[in-house]
LOKE-655103 format. One record per residue (C-alpha): residue in one letter; x, y, z. Coordinates in steps of 0.2 Angstrom, whole numbers, plus 5000, padded with zeros to 4 digits. Last residue first. Example, Ala and Ser with C-alpha at 12.3 -4.5 7.8 and 13.67 -1.06 7.14 Angstrom:
r->S, u->5068, v->4995, w->5036
r->A, u->5062, v->4978, w->5039
end
This chain:
r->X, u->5046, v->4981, w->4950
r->X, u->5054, v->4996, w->4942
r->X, u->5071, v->4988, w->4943
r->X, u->5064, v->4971, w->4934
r->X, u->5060, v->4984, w->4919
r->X, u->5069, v->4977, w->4904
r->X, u->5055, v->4970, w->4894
r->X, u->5054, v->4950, w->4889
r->X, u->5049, v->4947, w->4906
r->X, u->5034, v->4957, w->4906
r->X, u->5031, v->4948, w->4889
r->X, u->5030, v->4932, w->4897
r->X, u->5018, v->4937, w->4912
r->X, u->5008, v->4947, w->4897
r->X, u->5005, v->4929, w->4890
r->X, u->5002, v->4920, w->4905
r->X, u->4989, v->4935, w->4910
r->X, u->4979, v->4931, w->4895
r->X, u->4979, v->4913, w->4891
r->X, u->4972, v->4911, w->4909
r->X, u->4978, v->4911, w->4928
r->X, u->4968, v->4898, w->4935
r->X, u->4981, v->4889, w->4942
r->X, u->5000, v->4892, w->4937
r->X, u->5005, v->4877, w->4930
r->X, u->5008, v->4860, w->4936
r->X, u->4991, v->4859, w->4944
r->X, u->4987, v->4848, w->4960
r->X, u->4971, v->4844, w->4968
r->X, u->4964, v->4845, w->4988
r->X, u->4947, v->4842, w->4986
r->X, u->4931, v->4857, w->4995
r->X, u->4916, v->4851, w->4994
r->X, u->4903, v->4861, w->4982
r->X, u->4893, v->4845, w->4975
r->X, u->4901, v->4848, w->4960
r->X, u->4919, v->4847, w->4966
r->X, u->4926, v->4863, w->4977
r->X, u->4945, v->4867, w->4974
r->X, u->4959, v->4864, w->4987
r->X, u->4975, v->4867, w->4985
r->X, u->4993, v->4863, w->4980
r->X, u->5005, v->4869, w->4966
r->X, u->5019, v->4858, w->4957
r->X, u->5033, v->4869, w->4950
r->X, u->5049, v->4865, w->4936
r->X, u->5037, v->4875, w->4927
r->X, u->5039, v->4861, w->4911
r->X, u->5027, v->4868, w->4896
r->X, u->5019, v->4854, w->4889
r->X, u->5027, v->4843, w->4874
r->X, u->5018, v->4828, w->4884
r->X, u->5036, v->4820, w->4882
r->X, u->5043, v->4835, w->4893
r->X, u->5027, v->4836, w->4903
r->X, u->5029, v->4819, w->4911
r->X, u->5050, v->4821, w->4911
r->X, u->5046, v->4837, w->4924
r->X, u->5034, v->4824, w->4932
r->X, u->5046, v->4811, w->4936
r->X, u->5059, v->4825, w->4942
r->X, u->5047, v->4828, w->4958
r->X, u->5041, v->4845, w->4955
r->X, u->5047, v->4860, w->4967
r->X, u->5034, v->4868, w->4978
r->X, u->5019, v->4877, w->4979
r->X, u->5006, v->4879, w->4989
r->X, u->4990, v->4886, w->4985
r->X, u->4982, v->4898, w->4995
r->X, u->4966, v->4901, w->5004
r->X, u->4957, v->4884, w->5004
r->X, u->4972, v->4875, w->5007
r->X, u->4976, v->4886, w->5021
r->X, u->4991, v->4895, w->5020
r->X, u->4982, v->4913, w->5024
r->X, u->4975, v->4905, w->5036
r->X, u->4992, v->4904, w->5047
r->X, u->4993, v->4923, w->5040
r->X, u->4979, v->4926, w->5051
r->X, u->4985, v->4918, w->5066
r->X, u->5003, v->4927, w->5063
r->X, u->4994, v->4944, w->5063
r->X, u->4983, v->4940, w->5080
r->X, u->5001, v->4932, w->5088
r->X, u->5012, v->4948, w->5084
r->X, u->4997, v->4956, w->5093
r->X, u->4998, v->4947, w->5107
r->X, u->5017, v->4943, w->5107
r->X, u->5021, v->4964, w->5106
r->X, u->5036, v->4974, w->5101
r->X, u->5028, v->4984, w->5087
r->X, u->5037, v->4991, w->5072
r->X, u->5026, v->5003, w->5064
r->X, u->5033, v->5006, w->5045
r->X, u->5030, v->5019, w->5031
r->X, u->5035, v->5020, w->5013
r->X, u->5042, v->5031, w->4999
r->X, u->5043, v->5023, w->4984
r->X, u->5058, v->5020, w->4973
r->X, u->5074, v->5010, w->4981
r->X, u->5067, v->4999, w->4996
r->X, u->5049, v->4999, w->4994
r->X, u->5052, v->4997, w->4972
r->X, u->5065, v->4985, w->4976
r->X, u->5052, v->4971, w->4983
r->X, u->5045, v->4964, w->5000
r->X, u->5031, v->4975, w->5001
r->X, u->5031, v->4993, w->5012
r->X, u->5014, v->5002, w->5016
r->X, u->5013, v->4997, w->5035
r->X, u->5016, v->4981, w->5048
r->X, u->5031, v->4976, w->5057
r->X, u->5025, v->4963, w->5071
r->X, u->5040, v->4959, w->5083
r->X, u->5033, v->4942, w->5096
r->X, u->5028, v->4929, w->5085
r->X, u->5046, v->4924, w->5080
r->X, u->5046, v->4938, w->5066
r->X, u->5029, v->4944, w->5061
r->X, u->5030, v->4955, w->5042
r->X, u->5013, v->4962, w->5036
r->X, u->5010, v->4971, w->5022
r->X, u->4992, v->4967, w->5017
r->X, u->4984, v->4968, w->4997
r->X, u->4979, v->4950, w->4993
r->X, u->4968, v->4948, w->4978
r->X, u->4951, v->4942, w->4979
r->X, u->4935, v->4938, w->4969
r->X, u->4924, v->4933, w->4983
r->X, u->4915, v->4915, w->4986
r->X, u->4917, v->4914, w->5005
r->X, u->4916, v->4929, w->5019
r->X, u->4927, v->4943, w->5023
r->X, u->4943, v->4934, w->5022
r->X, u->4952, v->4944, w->5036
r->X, u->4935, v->4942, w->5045
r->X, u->4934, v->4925, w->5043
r->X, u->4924, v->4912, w->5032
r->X, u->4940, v->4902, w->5020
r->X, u->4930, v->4900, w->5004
r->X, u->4939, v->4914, w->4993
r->X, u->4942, v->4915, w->4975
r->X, u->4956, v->4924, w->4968
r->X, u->4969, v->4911, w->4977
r->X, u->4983, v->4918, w->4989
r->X, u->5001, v->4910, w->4983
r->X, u->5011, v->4901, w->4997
r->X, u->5029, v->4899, w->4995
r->X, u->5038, v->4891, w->5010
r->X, u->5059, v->4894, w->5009
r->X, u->5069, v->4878, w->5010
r->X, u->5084, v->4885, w->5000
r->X, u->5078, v->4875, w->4984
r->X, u->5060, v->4883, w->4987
r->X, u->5067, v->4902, w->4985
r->X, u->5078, v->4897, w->4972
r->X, u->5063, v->4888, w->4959
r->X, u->5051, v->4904, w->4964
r->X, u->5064, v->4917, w->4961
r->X, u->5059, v->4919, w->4943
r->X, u->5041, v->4921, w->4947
r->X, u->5041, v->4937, w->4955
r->X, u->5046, v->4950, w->4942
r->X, u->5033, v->4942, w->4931
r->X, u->5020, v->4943, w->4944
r->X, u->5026, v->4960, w->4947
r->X, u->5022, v->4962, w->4927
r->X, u->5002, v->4954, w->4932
r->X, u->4998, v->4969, w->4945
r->X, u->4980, v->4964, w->4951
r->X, u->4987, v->4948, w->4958
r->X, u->4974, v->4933, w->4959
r->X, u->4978, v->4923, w->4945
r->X, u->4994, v->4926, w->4943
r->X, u->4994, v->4918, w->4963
r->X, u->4999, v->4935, w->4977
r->X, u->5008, v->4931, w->4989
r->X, u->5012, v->4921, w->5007
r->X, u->5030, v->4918, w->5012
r->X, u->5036, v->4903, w->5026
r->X, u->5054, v->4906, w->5033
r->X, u->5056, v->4894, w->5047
r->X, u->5073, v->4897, w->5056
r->X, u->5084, v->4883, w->5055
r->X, u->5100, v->4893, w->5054
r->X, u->5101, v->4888, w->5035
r->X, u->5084, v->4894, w->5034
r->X, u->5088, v->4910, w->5039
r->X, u->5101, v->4914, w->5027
r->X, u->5091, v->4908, w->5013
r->X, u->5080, v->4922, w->5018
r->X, u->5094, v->4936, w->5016
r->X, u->5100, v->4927, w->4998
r->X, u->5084, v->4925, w->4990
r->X, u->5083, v->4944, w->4995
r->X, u->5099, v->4950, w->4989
r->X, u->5095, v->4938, w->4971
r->X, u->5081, v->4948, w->4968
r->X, u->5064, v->4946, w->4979
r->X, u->5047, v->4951, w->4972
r->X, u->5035, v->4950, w->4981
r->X, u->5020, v->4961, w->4978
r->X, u->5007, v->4955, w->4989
r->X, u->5018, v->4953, w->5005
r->X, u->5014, v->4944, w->5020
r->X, u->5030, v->4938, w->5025
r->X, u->5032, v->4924, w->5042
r->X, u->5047, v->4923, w->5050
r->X, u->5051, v->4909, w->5063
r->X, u->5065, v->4903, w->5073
r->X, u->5078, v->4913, w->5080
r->X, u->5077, v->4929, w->5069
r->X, u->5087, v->4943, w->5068
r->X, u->5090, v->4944, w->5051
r->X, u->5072, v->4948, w->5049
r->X, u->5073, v->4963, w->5059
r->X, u->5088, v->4968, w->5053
r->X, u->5080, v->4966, w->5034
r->X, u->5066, v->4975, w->5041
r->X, u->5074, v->4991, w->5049
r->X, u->5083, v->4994, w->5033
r->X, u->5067, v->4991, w->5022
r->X, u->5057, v->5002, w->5035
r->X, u->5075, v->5017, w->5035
r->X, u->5075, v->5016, w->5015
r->X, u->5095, v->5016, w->5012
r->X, u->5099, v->5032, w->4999
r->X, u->5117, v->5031, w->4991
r->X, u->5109, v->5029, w->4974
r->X, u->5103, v->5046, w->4978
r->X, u->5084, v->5053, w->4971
r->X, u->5080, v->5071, w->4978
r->X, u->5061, v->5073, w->4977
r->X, u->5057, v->5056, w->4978
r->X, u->5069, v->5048, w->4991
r->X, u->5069, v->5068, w->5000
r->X, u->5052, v->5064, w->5005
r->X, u->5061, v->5053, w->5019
r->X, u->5056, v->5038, w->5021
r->X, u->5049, v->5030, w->5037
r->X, u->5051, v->5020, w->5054
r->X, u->5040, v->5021, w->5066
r->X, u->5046, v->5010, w->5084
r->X, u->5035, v->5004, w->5096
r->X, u->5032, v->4996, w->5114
r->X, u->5016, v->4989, w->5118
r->X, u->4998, v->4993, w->5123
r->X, u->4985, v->4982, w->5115
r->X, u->4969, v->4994, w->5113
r->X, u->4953, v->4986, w->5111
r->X, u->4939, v->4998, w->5107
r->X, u->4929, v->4998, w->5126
r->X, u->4945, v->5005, w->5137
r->X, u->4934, v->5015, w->5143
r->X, u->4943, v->5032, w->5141
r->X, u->4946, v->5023, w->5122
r->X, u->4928, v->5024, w->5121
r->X, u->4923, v->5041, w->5125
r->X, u->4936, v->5047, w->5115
r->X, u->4928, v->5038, w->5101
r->X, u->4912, v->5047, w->5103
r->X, u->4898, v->5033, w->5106
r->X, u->4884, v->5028, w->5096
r->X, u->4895, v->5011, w->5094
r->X, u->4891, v->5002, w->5076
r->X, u->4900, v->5015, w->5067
r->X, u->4892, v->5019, w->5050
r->X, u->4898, v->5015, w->5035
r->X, u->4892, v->4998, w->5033
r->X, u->4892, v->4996, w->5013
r->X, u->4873, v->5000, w->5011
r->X, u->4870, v->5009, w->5026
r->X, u->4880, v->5026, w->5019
r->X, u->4875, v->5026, w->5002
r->X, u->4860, v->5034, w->5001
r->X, u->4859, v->5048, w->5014
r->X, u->4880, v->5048, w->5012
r->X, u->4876, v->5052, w->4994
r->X, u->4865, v->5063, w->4999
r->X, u->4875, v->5073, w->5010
r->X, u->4892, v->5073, w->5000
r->X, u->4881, v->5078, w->4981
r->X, u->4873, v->5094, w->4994
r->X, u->4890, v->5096, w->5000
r->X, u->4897, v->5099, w->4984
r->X, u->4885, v->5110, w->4977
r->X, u->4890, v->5121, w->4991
r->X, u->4909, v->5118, w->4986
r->X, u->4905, v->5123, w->4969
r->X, u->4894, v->5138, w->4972
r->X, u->4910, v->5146, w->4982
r->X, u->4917, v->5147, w->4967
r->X, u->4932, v->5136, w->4957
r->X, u->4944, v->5145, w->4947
r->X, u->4954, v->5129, w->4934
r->X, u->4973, v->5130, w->4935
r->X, u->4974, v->5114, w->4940
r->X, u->4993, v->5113, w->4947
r->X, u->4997, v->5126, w->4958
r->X, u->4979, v->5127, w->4962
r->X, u->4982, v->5109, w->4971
r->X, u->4996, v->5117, w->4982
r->X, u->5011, v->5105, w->4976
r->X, u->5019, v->5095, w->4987
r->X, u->5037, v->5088, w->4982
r->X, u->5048, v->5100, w->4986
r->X, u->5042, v->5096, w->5007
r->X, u->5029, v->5105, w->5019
r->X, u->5017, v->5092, w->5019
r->X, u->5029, v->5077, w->5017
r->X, u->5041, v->5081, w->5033
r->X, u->5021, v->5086, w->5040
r->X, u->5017, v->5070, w->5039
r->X, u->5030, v->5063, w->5045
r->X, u->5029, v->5072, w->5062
r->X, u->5012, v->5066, w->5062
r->X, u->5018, v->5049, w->5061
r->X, u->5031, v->5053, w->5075
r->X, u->5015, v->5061, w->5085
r->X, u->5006, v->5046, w->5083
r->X, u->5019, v->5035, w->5092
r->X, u->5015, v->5042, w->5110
r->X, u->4995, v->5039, w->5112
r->X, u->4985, v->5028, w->5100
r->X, u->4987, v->5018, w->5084
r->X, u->4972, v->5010, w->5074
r->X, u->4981, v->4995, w->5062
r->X, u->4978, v->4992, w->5044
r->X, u->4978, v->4975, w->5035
r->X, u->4970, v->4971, w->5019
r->X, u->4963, v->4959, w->5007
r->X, u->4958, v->4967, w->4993
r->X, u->4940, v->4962, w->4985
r->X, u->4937, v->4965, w->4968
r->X, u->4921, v->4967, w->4958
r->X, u->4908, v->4969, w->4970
r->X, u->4918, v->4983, w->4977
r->X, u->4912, v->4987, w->4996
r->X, u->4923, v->4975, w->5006
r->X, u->4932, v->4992, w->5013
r->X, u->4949, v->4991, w->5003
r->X, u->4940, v->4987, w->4984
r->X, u->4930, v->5004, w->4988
r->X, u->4943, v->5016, w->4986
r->X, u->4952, v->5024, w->5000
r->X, u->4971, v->5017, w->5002
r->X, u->4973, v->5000, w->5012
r->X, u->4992, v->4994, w->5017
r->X, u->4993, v->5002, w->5036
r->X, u->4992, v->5017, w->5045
r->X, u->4976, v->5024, w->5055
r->X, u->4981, v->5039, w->5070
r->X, u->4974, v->5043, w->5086
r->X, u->4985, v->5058, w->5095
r->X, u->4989, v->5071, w->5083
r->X, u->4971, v->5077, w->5083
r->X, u->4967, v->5065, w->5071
r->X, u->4978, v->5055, w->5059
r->X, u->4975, v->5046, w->5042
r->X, u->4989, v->5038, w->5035
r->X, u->4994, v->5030, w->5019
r->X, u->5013, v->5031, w->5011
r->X, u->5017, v->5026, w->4993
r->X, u->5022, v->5042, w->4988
r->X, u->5028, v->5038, w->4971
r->X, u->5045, v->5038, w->4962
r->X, u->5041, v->5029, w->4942
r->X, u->5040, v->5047, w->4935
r->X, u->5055, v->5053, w->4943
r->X, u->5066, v->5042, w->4935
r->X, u->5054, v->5042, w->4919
r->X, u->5055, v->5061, w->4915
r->X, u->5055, v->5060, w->4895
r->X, u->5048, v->5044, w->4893
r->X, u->5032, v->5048, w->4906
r->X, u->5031, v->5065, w->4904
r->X, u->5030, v->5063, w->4886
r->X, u->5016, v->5053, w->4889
r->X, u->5005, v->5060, w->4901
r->X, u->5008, v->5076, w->4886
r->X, u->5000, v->5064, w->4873
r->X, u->4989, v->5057, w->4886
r->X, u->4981, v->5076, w->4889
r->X, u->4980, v->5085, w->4906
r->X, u->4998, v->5087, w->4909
r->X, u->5000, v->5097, w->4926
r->X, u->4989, v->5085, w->4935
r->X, u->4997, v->5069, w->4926
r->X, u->5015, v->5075, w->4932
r->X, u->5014, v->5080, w->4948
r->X, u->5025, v->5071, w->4965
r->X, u->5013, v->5074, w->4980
r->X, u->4996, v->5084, w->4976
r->X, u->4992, v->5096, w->4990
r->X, u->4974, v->5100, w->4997
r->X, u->4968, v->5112, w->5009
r->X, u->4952, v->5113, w->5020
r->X, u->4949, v->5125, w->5031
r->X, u->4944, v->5139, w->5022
r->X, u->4935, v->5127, w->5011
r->X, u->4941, v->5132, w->4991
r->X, u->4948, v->5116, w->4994
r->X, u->4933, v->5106, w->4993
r->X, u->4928, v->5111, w->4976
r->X, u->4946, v->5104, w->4971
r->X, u->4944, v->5089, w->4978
r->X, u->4927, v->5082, w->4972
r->X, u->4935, v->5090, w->4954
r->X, u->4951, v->5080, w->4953
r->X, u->4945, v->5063, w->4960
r->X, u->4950, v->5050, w->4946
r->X, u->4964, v->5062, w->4941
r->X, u->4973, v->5059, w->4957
r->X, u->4980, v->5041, w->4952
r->X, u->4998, v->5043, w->4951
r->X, u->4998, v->5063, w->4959
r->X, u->5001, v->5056, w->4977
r->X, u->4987, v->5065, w->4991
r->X, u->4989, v->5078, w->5005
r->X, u->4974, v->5081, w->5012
r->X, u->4975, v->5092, w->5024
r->X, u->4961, v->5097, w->5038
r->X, u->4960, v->5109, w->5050
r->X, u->4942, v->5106, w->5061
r->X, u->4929, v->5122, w->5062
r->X, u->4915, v->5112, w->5063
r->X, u->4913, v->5114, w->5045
r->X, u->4931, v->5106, w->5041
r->X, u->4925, v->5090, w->5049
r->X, u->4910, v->5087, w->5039
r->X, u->4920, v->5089, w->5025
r->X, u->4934, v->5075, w->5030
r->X, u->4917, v->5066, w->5031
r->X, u->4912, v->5069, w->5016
r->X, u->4929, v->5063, w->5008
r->X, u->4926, v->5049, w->5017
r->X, u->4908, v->5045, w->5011
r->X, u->4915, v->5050, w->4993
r->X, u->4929, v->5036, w->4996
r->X, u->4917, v->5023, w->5003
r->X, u->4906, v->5026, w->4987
r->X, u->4920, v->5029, w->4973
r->X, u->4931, v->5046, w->4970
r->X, u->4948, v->5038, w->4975
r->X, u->4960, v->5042, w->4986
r->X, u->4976, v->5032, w->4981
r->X, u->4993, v->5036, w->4989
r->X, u->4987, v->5042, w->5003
r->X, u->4990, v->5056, w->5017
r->X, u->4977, v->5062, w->5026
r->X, u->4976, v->5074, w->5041
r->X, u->4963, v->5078, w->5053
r->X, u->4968, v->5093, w->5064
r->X, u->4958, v->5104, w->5078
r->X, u->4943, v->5093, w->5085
r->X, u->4944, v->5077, w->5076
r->X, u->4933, v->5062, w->5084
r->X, u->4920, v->5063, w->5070
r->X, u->4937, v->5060, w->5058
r->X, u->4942, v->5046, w->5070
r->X, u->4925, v->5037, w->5069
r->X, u->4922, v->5040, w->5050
r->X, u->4942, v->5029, w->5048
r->X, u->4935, v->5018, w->5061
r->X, u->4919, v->5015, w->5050
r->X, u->4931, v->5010, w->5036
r->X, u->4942, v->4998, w->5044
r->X, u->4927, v->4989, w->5052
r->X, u->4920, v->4987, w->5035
r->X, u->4938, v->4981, w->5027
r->X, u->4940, v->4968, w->5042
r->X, u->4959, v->4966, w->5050
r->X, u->4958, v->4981, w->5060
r->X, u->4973, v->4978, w->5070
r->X, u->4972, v->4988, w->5086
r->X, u->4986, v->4998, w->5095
r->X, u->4991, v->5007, w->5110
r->X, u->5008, v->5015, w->5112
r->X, u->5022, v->5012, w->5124
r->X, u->5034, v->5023, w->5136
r->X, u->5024, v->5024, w->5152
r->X, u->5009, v->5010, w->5151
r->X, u->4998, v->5016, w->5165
r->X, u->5002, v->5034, w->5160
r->X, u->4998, v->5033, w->5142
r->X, u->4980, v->5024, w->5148
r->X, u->4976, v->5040, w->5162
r->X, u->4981, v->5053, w->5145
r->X, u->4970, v->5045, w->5132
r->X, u->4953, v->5053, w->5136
r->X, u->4964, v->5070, w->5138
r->X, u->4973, v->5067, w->5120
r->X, u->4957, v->5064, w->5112
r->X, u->4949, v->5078, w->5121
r->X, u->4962, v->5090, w->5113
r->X, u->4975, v->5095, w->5127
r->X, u->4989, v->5081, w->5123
r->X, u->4989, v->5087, w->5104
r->X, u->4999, v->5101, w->5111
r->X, u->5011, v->5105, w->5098
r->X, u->4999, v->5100, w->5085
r->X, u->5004, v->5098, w->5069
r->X, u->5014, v->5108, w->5056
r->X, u->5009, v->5120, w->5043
r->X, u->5020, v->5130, w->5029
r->X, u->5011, v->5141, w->5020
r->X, u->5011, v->5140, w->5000
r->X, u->5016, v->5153, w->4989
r->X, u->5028, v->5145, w->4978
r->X, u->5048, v->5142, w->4981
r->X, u->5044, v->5126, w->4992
r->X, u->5034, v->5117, w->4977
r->X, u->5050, v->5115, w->4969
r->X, u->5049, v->5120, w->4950
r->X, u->5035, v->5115, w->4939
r->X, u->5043, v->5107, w->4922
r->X, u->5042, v->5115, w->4908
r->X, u->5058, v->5108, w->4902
r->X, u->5050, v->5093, w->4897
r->X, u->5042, v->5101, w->4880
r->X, u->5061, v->5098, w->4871
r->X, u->5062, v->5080, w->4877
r->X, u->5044, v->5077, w->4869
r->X, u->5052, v->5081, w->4851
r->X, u->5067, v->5068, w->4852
r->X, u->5059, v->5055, w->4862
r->X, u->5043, v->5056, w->4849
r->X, u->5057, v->5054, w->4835
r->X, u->5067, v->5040, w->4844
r->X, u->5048, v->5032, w->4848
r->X, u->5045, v->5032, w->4831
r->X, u->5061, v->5026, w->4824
r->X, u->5061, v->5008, w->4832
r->X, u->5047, v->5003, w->4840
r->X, u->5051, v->4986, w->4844
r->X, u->5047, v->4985, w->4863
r->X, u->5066, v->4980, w->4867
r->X, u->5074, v->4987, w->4852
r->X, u->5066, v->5004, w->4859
r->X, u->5069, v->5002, w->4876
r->X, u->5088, v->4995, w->4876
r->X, u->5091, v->5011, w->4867
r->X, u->5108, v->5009, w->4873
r->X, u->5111, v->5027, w->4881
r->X, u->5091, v->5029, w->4889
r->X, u->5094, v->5010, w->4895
r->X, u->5108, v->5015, w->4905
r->X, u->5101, v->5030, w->4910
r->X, u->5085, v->5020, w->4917
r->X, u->5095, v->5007, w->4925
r->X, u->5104, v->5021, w->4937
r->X, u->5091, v->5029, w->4942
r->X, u->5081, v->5013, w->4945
r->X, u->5092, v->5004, w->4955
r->X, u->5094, v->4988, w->4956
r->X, u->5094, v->4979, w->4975
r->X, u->5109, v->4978, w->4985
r->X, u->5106, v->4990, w->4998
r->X, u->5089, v->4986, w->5001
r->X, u->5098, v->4967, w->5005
r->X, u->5107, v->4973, w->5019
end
């Protein structure tokens, strides 16, 4: 399978540490030899496995059928033996008053697990509700990737002095190295682990109602940024499969790679700061609360709606497929990812349709090859991404646009997601936004949705650690098919294709730059109606992100992509 055949970083990076392929590639010469040299001597103070420290090892429930959760879903689990119940929150404030709804509904356990928890509005009000839940006595971890923990260092550190709250950071290397200097030797001197990050999100109560899916916490995932919108996909899951993503959960919890967070900020916190903590938590929640939709609309305790079937469940068959922390903490070459495994069968077993939702897609020649495949069968491949313009990650771009000319030439669809929105729909949430995509979604003949943390690229298969739900259901397969059907609207995406050969010689004699590509979409005239046009460039992308496109692909880092 094509996870197989992708680059690997381990691999590239030694390769490129005995050339010096990264120093004649940035042009630094000397300097970063001698920074190299001296920084190499300091990286041998590295924390050692977070399983020889002094640090208890938890695990979920082994009842979670007794909690009231677990009892309000008990009649539904046995009216569909052997499947799970599932909801696709396709809205970013629906996504984030279920998240407050499923830490209200914890009565022993809420557990976190993200790769991005950031200190913003909706992620205070979260935080403050993980808060809430620890003072009625709840057990909550937080178990957090170190990549952007800094952002939220001292919110989370107050609250761990809470007996019942712990926190763990997965994978250190800015927490223990406070300075950019020292950031920075980490990063040249320990890249291969570096670049490995935990890129699962989960949020799971009671062991019985769980949230998974692409958005992290941070205000840009709920429709509250007015900056950025990402558009995201989670689905709620209910009953059996929650206690194998609780299961995972607690593979990460206890593993090498989870630090206590006094293991790693070595600041004493007093009992004053978790007080004057939940006095920031409670007005900010006073003031903050209604203004991005917080609040759950129903009054009702979650249990009480799933008991009456009131929330939406779709009950289906289900697999959860997911990395082993080992992929970060114990790098091998001969690792297969068990989602990107799953997936490429998945897709290889398709009979006539398979659609990718993917913001960071970036395919390699194993890829191009696994979806040529398909088409070649007559199954309909149909890809939407991320435009230049609209990515807020401009060197996957450049990892990305190589395989535009193959994909097309073997009959694949390429749709790339516009950074300004006029489509009305929840998934869209609402017209003239700044947007990027951010959903993982994969629907294979409208009936298998896999949906989770992994994109269609070598960083899920070899790299980050991901989760997976693969659900066995026409319904819900149809709901994330139907949106990605809008997704390849003109006024959603442009379409791209290959360039008739007139217009390659136009450009040519022009002296303008030939992409070999013709994109399609609509953009509003002055009266603010909406006119298909044509750009044989990337549209709207700028001077900016064309140039760091180019030098991204002057640098030797396609495995890290």
């Amino acid at each position: 399978m094509f996870d197989e055949h992708w680059p690997r970083l381990g691999a590239a990076s030694n390769r490129y540490a005995r050339s010096g392929a990264w120093a004649d590639k940035l042009a630094l010469g000397r300097p970063i030899a001698i920074l190299v040299t001296i920084t190499a001597l300091a990286a041998c103070a590295a924390l050692p496995p977070a399983t020889s420290l002094d640090r208890p090892v938890t695990h979920s429930l082994s009842d979670p059928e007794a909690t009231p959760l677990g009892r309000a879903l008990a009649p539904l689990v046995a009216a569909h033996a052997g499947q799970s119940g599932f909801r696709l929150l396709t809205d970013g404030t629906d996504a984030l008053q279920m998240r407050i709804a499923l830490a209200r509904a914890a009565t022993r356990t809420l557990d976190l697990q993200y790769y991005i928890a950031s200190e913003d509005t909706t992620g205070r009000l979260l935080l403050a509700t993980a808060l809430y839940a620890a003072d009625r006595g709840v057990r909550v971890r937080l178990l957090v990737d170190d990549l952007n923990f800094d952002d939220t260092r001292r919110l989370m550190a107050a609250l761990s002095t809470h007996p019942k709250i712990e926190v763990r950071i997965f994978n250190p290397f800015g927490s223990t190295h406070p300075s950019v200097f020292s950031r920075t030797e980490t990063f040249l001197t320990r890249i291969d682990r570096f670049t490995r990050r935990m890129h699962n999100k989960a949020m799971i109560a009671d062991g019985e109602v769980a949230i998974v899916g692409g958005r992290n916490l941070g205000d840009e995932y709920f429709s509250a940024s007015p900056k950025l919108q990402f558009r995201d996909l989670d689905v709620l899951a209910a009953g059996p499969i929650v206690h194998d993503v609780s299961h995972s959960f607690d593979a990460f919890w206890n593993s090498a790679g989870a630090y206590p967070l006094k293991a790693v900020d070595k600041h004493s916190y007093a009992d004053n700061d978790l007080n004057a903590a939940r006095e920031q938590l409670r007005e900010h929640w006073r003031s903050q609360a209604q203004a991005v939709g917080a609040k759950p609309l129903s009054a009702a305790p979650l249990r009480e709606q799933i008991a009456q079937e009131q929330i939406g469940l779709v009950w289906a068959p289900a697999k959860f497929s997911v990395d082993s922390p080992r992929k970060i903490t114990e790098p091998d070459d001969d690792y297969r990812s068990p989602p990107m495994h799953t997936l490429a069968e998945l897709l290889s077993s398709a009979q006539h349709e398979v659609l990718l939702l993917s913001p960071y897609f970036v395919p390699h020649d194993a890829g191009v090859k696994l979806l040529a495949g398909l088409t070649r069968r007559g199954v309909r491949v149909a890809v939407v991404t991320n435009s230049m313009a609209s990515t807020d990650a401009v060197a996957v771009q450049a990892g990305y646009s190589p395989y535009r000319i193959p994909l097309l030439k073997n009959g694949i669809e390429l749709y790339e997601f516009q950074p300004l929105q006029r489509t009305r729909s929840r998934f869209f949430a609402g017209s003239q936004s700044r947007a990027s995509l951010h959903a993982k979604a994969y629907v294979i003949d409208r009936r298998t949705l896999v949906i989770g943390s992994l994109n269609f690229d070598p960083r899920s298969a070899n790299l980050n650690s991901e989760l997976a739900l693969v659900i066995d259901s026409p319904a819900l397969a149809g709901q994330a098919a139907k949106l990605i059907d809008q997704a390849m609207a003109p006024t959603a995406s442009y379409r791209v294709t290959l360039a008739p050969p007139s217009e390659n010689g136009t450009m040519r004699a022009l002296g303008e730059p030939d992409s070999g590509l013709v994109w399609s979409g609509a953009e509003q005239d002055a009266t603010g109606v909406p006119r298909l046009r044509t750009w044989a460039l990337d549209p709207e992308a700028g001077l900016v992100r064309n140039l760091l496109t180019g030098l991204f692909l002057l640098l030797p880092v396609d495995s890290q992509l």
